[in-house]
C-alpha positions in Angstrom: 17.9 -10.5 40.1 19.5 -8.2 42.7 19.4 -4.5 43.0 22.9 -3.3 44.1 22.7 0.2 46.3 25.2 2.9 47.5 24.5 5.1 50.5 26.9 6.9 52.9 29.5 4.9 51.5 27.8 1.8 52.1 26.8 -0.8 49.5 23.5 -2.9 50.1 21.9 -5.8 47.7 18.5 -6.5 48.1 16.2 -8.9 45.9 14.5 -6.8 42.5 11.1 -7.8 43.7 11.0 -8.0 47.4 7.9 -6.7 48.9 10.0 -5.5 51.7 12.7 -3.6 49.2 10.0 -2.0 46.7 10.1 0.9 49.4 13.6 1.8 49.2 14.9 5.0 48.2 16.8 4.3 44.9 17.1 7.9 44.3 16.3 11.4 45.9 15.6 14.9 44.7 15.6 17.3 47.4 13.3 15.4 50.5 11.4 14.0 47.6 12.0 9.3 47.1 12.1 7.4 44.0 11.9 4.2 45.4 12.5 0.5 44.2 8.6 0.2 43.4 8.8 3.0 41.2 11.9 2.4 39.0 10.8 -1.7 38.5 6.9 -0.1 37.7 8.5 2.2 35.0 10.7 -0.8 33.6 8.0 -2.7 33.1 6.0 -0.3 31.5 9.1 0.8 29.1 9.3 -2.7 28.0 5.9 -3.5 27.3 5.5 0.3 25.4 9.0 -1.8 23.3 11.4 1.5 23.8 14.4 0.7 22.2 17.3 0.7 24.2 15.2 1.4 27.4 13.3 -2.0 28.4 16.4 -3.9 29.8 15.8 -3.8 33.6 19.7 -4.0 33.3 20.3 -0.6 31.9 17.9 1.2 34.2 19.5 4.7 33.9 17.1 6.4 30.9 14.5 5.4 32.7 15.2 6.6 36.5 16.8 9.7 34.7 13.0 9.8 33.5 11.7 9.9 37.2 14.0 12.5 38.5 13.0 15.0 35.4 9.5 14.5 36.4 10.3 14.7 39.9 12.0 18.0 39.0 8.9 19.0 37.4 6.8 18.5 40.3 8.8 20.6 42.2 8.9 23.1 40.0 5.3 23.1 39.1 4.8 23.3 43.3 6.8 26.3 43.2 4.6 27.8 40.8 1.5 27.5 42.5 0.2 24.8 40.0 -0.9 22.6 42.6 -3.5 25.7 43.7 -4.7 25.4 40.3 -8.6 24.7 40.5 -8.5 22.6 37.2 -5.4 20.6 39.1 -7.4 20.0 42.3 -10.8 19.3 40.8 -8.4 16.0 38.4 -7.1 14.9 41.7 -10.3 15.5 43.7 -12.3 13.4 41.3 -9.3 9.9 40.5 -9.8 10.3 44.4 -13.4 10.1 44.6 -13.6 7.4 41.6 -10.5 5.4 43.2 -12.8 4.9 46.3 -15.5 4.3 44.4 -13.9 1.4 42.5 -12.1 -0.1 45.1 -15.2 -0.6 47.3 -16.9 -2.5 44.6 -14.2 -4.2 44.0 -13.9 -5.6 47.3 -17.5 -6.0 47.3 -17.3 -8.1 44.2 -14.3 -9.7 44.6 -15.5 -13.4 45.5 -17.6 -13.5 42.5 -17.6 -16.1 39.9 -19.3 -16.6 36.3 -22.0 -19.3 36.1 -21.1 -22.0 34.1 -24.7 -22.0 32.6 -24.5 -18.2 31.8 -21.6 -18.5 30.5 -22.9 -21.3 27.5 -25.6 -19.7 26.9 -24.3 -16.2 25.7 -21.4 -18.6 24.0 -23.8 -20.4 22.2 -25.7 -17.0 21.2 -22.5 -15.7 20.2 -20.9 -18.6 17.8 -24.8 -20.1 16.7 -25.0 -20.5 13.1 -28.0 -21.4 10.8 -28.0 -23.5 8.0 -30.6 -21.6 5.7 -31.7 -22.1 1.9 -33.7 -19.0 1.1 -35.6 -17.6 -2.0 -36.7 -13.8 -2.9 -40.2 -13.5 -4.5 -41.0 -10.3 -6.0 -45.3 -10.8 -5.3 -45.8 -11.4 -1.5 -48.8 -13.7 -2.7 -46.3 -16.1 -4.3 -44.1 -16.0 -1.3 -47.0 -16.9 0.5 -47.9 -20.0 -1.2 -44.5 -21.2 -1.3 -44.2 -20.7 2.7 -47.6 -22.8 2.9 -46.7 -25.5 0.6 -43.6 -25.7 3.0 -45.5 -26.0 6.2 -47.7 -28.6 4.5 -44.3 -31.0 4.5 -42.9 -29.6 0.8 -39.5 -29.6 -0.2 -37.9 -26.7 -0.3 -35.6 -27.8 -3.8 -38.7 -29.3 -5.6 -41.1 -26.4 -4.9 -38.1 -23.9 -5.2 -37.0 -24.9 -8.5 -40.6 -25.1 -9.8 -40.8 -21.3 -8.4 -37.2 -20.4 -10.3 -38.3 -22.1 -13.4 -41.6 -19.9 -13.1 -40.3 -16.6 -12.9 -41.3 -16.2 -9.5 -38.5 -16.3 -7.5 -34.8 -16.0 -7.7 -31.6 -17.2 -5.3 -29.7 -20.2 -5.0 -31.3 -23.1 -3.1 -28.0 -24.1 -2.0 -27.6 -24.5 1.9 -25.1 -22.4 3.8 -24.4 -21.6 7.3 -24.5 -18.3 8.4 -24.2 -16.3 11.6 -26.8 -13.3 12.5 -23.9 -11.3 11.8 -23.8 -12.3 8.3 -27.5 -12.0 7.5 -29.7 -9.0 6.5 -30.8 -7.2 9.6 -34.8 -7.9 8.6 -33.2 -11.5 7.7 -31.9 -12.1 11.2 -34.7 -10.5 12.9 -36.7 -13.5 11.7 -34.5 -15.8 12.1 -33.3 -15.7 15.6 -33.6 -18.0 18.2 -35.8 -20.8 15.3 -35.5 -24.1 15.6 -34.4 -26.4 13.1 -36.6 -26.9 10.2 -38.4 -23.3 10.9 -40.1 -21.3 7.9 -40.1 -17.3 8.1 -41.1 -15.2 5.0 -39.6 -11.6 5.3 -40.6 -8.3 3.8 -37.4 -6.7 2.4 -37.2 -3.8 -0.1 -36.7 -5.6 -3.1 -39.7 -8.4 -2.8 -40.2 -11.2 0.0 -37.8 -13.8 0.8 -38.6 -17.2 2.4 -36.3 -18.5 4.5 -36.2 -22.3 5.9 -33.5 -22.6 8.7 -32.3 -26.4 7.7 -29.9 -26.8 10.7 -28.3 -25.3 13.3 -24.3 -26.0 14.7 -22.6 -24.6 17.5 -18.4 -24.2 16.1 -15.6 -24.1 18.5 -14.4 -20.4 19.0 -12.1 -20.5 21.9 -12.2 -15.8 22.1 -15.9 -16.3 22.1 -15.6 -18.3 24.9 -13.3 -15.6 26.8 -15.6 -13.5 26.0 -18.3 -15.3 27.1 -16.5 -16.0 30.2 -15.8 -12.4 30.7 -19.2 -10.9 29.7 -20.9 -13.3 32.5 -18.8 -12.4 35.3 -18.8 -8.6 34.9 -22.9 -9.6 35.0 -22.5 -11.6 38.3 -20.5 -8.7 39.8 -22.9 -6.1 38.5 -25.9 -8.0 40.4 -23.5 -8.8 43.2 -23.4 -4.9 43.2 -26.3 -4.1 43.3 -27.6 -5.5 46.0 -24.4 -4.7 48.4 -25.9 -0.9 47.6 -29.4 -1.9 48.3 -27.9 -3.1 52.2 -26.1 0.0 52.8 -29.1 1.5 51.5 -30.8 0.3 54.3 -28.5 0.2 56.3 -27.2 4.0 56.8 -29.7 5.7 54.9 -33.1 7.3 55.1 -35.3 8.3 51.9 -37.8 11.1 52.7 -40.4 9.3 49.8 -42.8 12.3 50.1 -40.6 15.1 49.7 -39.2 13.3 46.7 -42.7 12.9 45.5 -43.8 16.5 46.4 -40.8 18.0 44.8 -41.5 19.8 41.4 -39.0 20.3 39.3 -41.1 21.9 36.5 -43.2 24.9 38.7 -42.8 27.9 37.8 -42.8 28.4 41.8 -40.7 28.3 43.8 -38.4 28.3 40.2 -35.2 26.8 39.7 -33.0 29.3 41.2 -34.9 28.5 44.1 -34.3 24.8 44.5 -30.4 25.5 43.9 -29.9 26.6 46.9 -33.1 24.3 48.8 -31.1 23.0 51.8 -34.2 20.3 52.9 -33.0 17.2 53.0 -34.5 14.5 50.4 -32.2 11.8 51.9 -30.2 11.2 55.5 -27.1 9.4 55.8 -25.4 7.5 58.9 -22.9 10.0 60.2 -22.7 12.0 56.8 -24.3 15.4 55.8 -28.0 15.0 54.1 -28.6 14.8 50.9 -30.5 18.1 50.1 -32.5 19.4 47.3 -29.7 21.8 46.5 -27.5 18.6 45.8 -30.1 16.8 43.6 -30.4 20.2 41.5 -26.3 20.2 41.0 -26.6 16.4 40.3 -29.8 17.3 37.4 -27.4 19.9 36.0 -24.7 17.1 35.8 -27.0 14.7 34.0 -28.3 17.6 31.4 -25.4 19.2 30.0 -26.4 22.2 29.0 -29.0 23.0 31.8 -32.1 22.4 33.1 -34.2 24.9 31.6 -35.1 23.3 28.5 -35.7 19.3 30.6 -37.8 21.8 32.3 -39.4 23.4 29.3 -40.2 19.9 27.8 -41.6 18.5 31.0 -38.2 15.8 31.4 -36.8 17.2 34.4 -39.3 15.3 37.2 -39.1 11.9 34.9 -35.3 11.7 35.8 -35.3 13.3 39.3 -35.3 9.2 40.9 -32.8 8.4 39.0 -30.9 11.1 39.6 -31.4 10.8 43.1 -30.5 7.1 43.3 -26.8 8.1 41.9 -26.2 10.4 44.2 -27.1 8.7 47.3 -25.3 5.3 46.0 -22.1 7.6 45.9 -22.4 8.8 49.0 -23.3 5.4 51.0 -20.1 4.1 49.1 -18.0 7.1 50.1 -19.4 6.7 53.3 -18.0 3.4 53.3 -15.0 3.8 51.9 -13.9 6.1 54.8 -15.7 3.1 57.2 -12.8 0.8 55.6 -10.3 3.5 55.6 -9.0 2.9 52.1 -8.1 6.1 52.1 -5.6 5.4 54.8 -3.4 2.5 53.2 -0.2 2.4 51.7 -1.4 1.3 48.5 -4.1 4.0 48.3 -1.6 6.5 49.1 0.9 5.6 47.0 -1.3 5.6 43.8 -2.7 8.7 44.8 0.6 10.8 45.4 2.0 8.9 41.9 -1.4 10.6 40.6 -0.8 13.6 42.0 2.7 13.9 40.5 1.6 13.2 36.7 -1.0 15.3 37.2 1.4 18.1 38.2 4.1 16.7 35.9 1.4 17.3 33.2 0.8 20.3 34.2 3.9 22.0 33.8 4.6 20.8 30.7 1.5 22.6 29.4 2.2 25.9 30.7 5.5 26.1 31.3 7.3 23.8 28.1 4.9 23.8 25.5 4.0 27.7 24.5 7.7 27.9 23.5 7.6 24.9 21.4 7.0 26.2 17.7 7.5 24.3 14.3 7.5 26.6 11.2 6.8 25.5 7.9 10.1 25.9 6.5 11.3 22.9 9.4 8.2 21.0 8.0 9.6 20.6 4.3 13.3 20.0 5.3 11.9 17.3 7.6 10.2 16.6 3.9 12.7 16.4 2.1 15.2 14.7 4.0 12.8 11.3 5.2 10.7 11.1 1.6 11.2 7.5 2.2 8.9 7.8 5.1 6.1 9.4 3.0 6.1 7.0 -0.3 3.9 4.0 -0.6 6.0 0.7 -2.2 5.0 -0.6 -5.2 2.4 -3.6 -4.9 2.8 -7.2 -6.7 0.7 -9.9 -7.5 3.2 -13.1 -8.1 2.9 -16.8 -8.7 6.1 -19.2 -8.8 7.9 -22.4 -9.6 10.5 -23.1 -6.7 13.0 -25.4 -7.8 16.3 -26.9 -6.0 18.8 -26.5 -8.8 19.7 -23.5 -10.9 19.9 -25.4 -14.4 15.7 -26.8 -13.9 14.7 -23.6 -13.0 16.3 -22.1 -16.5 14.7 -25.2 -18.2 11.2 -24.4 -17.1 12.4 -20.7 -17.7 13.6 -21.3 -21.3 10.2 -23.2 -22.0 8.1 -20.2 -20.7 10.2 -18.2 -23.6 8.9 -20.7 -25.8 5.4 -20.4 -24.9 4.0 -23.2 -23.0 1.9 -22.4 -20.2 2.7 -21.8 -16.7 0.2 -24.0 -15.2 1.2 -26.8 -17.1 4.9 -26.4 -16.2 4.0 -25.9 -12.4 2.0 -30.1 -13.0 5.0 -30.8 -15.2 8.3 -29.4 -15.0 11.0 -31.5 -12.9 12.9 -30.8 -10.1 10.1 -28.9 -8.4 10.7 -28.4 -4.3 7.7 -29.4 -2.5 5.6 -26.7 -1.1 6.1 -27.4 2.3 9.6 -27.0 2.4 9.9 -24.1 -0.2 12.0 -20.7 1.5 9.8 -17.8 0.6 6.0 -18.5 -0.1 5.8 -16.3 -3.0 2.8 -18.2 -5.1 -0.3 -16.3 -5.2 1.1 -13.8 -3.1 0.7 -10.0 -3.0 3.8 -8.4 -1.5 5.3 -4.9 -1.2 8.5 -4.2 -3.0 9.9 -3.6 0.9 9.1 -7.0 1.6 10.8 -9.1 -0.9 14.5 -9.5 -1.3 16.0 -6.3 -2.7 17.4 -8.5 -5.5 14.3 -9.6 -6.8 12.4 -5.8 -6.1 15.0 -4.6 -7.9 14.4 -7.1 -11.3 10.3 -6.6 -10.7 11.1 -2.7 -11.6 9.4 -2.0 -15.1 8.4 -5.6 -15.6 5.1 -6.1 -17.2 2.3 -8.2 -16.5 3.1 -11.9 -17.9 7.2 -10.8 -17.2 8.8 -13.7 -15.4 12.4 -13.8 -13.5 14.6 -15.9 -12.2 15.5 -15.2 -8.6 17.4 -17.5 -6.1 16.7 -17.5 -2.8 18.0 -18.9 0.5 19.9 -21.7 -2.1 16.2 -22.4 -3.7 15.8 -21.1 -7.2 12.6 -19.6 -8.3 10.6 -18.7 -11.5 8.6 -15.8 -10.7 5.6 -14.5 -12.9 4.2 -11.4 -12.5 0.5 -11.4 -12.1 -0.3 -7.6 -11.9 1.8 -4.7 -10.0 0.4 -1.5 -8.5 3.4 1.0 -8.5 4.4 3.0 -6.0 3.8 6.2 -5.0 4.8 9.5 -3.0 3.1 11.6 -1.0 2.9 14.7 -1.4 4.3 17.5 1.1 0.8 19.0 2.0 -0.6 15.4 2.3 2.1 14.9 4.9 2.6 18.2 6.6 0.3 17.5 9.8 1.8 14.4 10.2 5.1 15.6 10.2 4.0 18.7 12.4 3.0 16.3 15.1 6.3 14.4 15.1 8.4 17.7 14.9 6.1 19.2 17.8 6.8 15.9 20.1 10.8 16.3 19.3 10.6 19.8 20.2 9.2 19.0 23.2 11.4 16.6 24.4 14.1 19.1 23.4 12.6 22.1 25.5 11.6 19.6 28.3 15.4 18.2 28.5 16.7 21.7 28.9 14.0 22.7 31.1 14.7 20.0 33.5 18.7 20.5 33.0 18.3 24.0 34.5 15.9 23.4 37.4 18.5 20.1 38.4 21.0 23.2 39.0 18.6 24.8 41.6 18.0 21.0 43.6 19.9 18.6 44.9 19.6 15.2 42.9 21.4 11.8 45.0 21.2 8.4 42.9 22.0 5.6 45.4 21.4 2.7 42.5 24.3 1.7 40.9 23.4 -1.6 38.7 20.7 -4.5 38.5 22.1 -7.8 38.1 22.5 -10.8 39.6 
């Protein structure tokens, strides 16, 4: 798959997904680049999104017609200061500051492998089921004896039914296995991690229930084993984690232990106005500012949402000041080594950021500058009613069974029988001509369909038939006897049940509208140049 170019009257080919062509211009808007990266990126998430019409990497246009209009935005939005915005820089400021936190770990982490033994042991834990017999007693002495009589070698059938028959206990002695999912939380409680052959008696609020776990099996579940798989690697690379911020703990960093110790959060001197603006340092850092007590009041603030007085108040604010402090410092020692590695400074880093940075911007003009225009009155509401009811009416609901058979003349045998009153189950052991079940066209016996998803030929016949009804229906050259079972009809939903629905739609489509001609006047004011003229081979 090529992409075919046109600049300055020359045309250039260059392979879709070349590492060295993803950084060609494809397009321009003023000094601003689209490039290669960027149009194949949005391509590939238009197809997996499934927009119609839009996920061929073939017909690329909606989609770098997409890119300039956001592009346009941008500039726009620049133009109107948005990017000064302290909402805008604090979003950029912080994807910046978490982008450098993730990608240190990441790299930190990025040799790390699940153990295999971790691994089947939360599998196990995960897919372990118990094959229990249990009995509810409503006196916790009978329960009692019955658990002894157990551990003394008892069986659990012979002493159960003996407890049945007595009007002691009730329950089925019948074995079944069971995950702790399935069981009463008191139930499984009790009953996890036993072995095989294990008694428990359980307090529950009707009356007692013993509980003998006869076996235990381990069943194949190949998504418990992804996640199994999963769940012990993110725990390797947690550890892993850990201690790479324990060495550049000790590393770069200094903890003054007795000023943390000293420091009191909850004195009414000096008082928390105080502390905020404290500039002793509780922690050093390797060519980075201290950490001061100023910064751990602005991190204690972060942690309690609504302030610190009332931590203060209820004596919680010097419990969490470690902990606290151990989350800022980690940030910082990983910021610090972030800018060691100069992340900051690659392509890729660069890249995501200023693609970021656009959305963010992109986002932000559609907010202030698109949407307080964009109005849907009530009256637009109920036309948009009135004209899609379709989209607001549940399809009526049946409950069928069937005879499929491969000519039309034994399916109006077995019909013209049912007329004459013998029973459907004996004609589906008995009537001739029958098509085997594994080759019938539509499975249609036992089924519960909606009227939308049966051939309109036969959802039209199933109109107004009552229970017991049965029709004749061929389909796909088979020829069917269909009973109906039971039927819910449908229904339609009323406008005011609909109306915020509907209002969100209408809003989105509005929007689009007003973005459209928002972007069609701002292309007048900049100068737009496509150089892509077709993907192919």
């Amino acid at each position: 798959m090529r992409a075919f170019l046109v600049r300055d009257g020359r045309e250039a080919q260059v392979p879709l997904f070349s590492p060295d062509a993803l950084t060609l211009a494809v397009a321009r808007v003023d000094d601003e680049e689209i490039t290669l990266q960027q149009l194949t990126d949005a391509l590939l998430t238009a197809h997996r999104a499934g927009h119609s019409g839009e996920t061929s990497q073939h017909d690329f246009r909606p989609v770098l017609d997409r890119l300039i209009d956001m592009k346009l935005c941008v500039l726009e939005a620049r133009e109107m200061g948005l990017d000064e915005l302290p909402e805008v820089k604090r979003a950029i400021q912080d994807e910046e500051t978490s982008q450098l936190l993730l990608r240190v770990r990441a790299a930190a982490v990025k040799d790390v492998k699940a153990d295999p033994a971790e691994v089947e042991r939360l599998y196990r834990d995960a897919v372990r089921e118990y094959l229990i017999r249990s009995l509810l007693f409503r006196a916790e002495g009978d329960a009692k004896t019955f658990q002894k009589a157990l551990a003394a070698g008892g069986d659990f059938e012979a002493l159960g039914k003996k407890s049945i028959d007595a009007k002691k206990a009730v329950g089925s002695m019948a074995p079944g296995y069971v995950g702790l999912g399935g069981m009463k939380p008191e139930v499984a409680k009790a009953v996890a991690g036993a072995a095989a052959k294990a008694v428990r008696l359980v307090k529950l609020p009707d009356g007692w229930t013993v509980v003998q776990v006869a076996g235990i099996r381990y069943p194949e579940k190949p998504e418990e084993r992804a996640r199994a798989q999963e769940k012990a690697l993110e725990g390797a690379k947690q550890r892993v984690a850990i201690r790479y911020y324990e060495v550049l703990a000790k590393q770069h960093a200094h903890v003054d232990k007795k000023l943390v110790r000293k420091l009191d959060l909850e004195a009414k001197r000096p008082g928390l106005a105080a502390l905020r603006k404290d500039p002793r340092p509780l922690a050093t850092i390797d060519g980075e500012p201290p950490l001061t007590v100023a910064d751990l009041l602005r991190g204690m603030e972060g942690k309690f949402f609504h302030g610190l007085e009332a931590p203060v108040k209820e004596h919680r604010a010097n419990a969490a000041k470690e902990e606290v402090l151990h989350v800022l410092l980690r940030k910082r020692l990983v910021l610090a080594e972030a800018r060691r590695q100069k992340i900051a400074e690659s392509v890729e880093f660069r890249r995501y950021m200023a693609e970021f940075t656009d959305a963010t911007l992109f986002s932000a003009y559609v907010e202030r500058a698109v949407m307080p225009d964009v109005k849907v009155t009530d009256q637009e509401g109920r036309a948009y009613y009135e004209k899609h009811k379709a989209e607001f009416a549940t399809p009526a609901m049946y409950k069928l069974e069937s005879l499929t058979f491969s000519s039309a003349a034994d399916a109006q045998r077995a019909y013209d029988k049912l007329r004459a009153g013998t029973d459907f189950k004996w004609l589906r052991s008995n009537a001739g001509g029958q098509v085997k079940e594994d080759l019938r066209k539509a499975q249609l016996d036992d089924a519960v369909v909606s009227a939308g998803a049966i051939p309109p030929e036969l959802a039209n016949q199933l109109q107004g038939a009552k229970t017991g009804d049965c029709r004749l229906q061929e389909i796909d050259g088979q020829f069917f006897l269909i009973r109906l079972v039971s039927a819910t009809p449908g229904s339609q939903q009323p406008y005011q049940a609909a109306r915020s629905a509907i209002g969100k739609k209408l809003v989105i489509e509005d929007l689009n509208k007003a973005l459209k001609d928002s972007t069609a006047k701002i292309r007048m004011a900049h100068k737009v140049s496509v150089y892509l003229t077709r993907i192919g081979h």
